[in-house]
N, C-alpha and C positions, 0 to 999 in steps of 0.2 A: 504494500500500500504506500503511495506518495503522498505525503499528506497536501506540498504543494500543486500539486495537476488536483488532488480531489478538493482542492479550496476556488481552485476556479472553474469547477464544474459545477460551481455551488450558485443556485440560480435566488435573491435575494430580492423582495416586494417589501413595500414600506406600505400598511394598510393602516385607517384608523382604529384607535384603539377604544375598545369599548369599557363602559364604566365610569366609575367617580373622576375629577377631573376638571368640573365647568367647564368655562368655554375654551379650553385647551384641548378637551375631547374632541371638541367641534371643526379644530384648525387644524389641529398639527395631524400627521399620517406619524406615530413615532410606531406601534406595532411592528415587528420582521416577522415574516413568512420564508422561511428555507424549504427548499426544495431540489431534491437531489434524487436523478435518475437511476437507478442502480443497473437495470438494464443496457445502458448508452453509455454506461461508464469506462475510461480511457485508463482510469487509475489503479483500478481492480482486477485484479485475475478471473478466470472463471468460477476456479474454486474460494476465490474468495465471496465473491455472488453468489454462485451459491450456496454457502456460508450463512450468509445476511440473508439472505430470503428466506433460508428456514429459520432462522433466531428474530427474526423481524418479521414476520409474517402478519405478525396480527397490528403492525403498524403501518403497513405498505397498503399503497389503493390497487386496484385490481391494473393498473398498468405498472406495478413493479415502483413508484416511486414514493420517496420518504418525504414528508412533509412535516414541519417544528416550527410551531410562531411563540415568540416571546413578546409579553406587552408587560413584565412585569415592571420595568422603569419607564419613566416621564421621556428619556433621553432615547432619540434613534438607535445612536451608535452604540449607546452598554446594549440597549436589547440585541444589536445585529451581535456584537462581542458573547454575549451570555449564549444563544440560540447556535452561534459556531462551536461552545465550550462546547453546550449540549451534544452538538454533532456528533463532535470528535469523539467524546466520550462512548457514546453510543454506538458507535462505528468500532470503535478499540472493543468496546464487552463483546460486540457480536461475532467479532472477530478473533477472539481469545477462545481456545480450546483446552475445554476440560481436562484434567487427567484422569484417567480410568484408577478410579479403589481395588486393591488386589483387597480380597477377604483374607483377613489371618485368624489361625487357630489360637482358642484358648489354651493358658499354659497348665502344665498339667499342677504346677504349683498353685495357682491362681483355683482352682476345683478341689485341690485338698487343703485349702486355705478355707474355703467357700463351707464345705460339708463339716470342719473344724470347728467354726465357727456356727455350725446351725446345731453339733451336736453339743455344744457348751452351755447354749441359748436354751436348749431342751432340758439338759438337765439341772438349771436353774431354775427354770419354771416348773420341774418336778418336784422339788427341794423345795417347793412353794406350796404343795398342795399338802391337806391334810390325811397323818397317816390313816391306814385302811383299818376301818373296825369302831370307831367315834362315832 
């Protein structure tokens, strides 16, 4: 992955932002909308693609692209800054491979540890009842 070819593949709209605001609401377009083709992508491998299409699925629209607006600041440029963090971030998870858990065996100390302790527990609690015949 390049991060710079996949920074200018990055297609960026300035929309208005909705909510509290007055007449700032009304004037300014500060809102970014990213939008990033995954399919048409120059920066990606195949297997990188398809990668991200399965780990992103349920974020992509049925033409394969990723869409992320941020309006949480007043200012255009944090939101376009914050909405690129976002990206990148999210590009790096989906693209980071698990590692496979090998199962390990219990030790055999660890089970006569275990059954030691249940028979101590027992006859504690027997040493606790009253004797037979009362």
């Amino acid at each position: 992955m390049n991060a710079e070819i996949l920074f200018a593949e990055l297609k960026f709209k300035a929309v208005r932002s909705s909510g509290a605001g007055g007449q700032n609401v009304n004037k300014v377009a500060s809102k970014v909308v990213l939008n990033f083709d995954i399919k048409h992508s120059k920066a990606l491998t195949d297997d990188e693609k398809d990668l991200l299409k399965t780990k992103l699925a349920t974020r992509l629209t049925t033409e394969e692209q990723l869409i992320l607006s941020c309006d949480t600041d007043r200012s255009q440029l944090r939101n376009k800054s914050i909405v690129s963090k976002r990206f990148f971030d999210l590009i790096a998870a989906g693209l980071a491979i698990q590692t496979i858990r090998k199962a390990t065996k219990v030790p055999k100390s660890v089970i006569k540890k275990r059954l030691k302790d249940k028979k101590t527990h027992s006859e504690i609690k027997q040493s606790r009842r009253k004797p037979e015949g009362f």
